[in-house]
C-alpha positions in Angstrom: 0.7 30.9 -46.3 0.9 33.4 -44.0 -1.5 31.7 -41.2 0.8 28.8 -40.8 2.7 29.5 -37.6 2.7 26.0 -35.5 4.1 26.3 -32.2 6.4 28.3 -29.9 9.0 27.0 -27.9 7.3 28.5 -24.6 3.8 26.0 -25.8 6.4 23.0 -26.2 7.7 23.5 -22.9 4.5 24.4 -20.9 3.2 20.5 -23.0 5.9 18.7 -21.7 6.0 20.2 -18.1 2.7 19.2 -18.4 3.2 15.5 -19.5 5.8 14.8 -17.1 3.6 16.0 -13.8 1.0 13.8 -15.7 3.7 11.0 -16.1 5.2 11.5 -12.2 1.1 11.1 -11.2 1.4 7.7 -12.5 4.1 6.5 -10.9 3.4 7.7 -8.1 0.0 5.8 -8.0 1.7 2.7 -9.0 4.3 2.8 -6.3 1.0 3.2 -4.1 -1.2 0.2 -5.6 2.3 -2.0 -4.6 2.5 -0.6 -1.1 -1.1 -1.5 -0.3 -0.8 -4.7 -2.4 2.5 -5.8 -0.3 0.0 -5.1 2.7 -3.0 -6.8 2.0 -1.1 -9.7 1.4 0.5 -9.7 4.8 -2.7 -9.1 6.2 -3.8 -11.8 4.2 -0.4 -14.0 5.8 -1.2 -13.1 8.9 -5.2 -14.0 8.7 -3.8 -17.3 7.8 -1.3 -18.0 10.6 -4.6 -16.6 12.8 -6.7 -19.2 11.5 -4.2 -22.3 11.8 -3.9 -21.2 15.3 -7.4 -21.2 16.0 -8.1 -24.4 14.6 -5.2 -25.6 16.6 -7.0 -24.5 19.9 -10.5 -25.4 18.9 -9.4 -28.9 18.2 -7.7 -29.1 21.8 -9.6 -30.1 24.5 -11.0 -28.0 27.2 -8.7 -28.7 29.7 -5.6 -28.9 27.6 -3.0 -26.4 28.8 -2.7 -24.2 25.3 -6.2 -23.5 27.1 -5.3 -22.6 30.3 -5.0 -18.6 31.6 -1.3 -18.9 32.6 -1.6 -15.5 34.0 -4.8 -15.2 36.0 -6.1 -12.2 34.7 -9.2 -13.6 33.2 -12.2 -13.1 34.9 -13.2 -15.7 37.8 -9.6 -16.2 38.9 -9.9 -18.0 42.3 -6.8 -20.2 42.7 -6.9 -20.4 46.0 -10.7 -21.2 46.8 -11.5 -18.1 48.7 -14.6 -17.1 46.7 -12.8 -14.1 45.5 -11.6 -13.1 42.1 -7.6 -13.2 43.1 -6.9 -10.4 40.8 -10.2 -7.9 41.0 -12.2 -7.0 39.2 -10.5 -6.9 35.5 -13.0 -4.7 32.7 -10.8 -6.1 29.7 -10.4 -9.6 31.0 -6.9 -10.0 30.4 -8.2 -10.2 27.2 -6.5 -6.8 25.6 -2.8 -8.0 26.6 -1.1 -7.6 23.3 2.5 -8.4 24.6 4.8 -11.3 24.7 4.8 -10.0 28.6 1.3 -10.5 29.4 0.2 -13.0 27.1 -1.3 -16.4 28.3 0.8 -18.2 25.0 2.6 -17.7 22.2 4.4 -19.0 18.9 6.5 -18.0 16.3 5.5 -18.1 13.1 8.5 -17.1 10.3 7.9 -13.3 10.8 4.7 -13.1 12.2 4.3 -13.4 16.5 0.6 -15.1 17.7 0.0 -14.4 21.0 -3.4 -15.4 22.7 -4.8 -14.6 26.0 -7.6 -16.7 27.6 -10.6 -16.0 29.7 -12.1 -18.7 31.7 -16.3 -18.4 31.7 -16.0 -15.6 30.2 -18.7 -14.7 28.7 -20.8 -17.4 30.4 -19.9 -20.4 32.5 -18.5 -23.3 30.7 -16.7 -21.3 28.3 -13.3 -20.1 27.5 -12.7 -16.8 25.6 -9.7 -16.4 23.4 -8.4 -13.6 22.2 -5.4 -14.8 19.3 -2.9 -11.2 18.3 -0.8 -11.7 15.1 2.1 -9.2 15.2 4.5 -8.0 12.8 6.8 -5.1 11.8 6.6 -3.2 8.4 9.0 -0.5 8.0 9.7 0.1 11.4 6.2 -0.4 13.2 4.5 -3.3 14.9 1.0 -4.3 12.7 -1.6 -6.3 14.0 -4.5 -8.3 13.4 -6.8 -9.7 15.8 -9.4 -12.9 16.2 -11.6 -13.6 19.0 -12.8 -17.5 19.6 -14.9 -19.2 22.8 -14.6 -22.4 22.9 -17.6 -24.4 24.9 -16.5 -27.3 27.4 -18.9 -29.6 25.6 
């Protein structure tokens, strides 16, 4: 039979070409999926340590020192009774201080860092504004997740 040919090399090489950019495709979405998978579950860690902390401070009393704004850079900061804030006016609150530096407190916690920073009556009288920052490092640069809490004198 005359018609009965089946393929060239040149078709069998252009198919596997083919298949293996197919085949490299797949790998490389797999190696991908475990990247973001090995993410979400430190995101997932680092909720976690979040919420023991918070639960921690929320179960503190008002006064209790984890409470206090070791730094004065919340707002209403008058430590010596003049009837002015000692550090100015502060737009952030002392609140966006992401640092071991300028944090109020923080913990270890295996290879996670919680820091929190603490507003007093902020945002009304009576209550204390916290700001808790989990920090990491993956692959060379610093992650972060972050909770806000206010927690009433009452």
């Amino acid at each position: 039979m005359k018609n009965e040919r089946g393929f060239t090399l040149l078709e069998v090489l252009i198919a596997i070409v083919i298949f293996a950019l197919g085949i490299l495709a797949i790998g490389n979405m797999q190696l991908a999926s475990v990247q973001t998978s090995s993410l979400a579950n430190r995101l997932t860690e680092a909720s976690i340590a979040a919420q023991d902390q918070i639960e921690k401070l929320l179960g503190a009393s008002y006064t209790n020192t984890v409470l206090n704004d070791t730094d004065h850079d919340g707002t209403d900061q008058d430590t010596n009774n003049d009837g002015i804030d000692d550090q100015g006016p502060d737009t952030n609150f002392g609140l966006n201080d992401n640092s071991i530096i300028t944090a109020d407190h923080h913990v270890a916690k295996g290879q996670y860092t919680i820091l929190w920073n603490v507003a007093v009556d902020y945002p009304v009288p009576g209550t204390k504004t916290v700001r808790i920052f989990v920090t990491w490092n993956e692959r060379g640069r610093q992650k972060q997740v972050v909770f806000d809490l206010v927690k009433s004198r009452m």
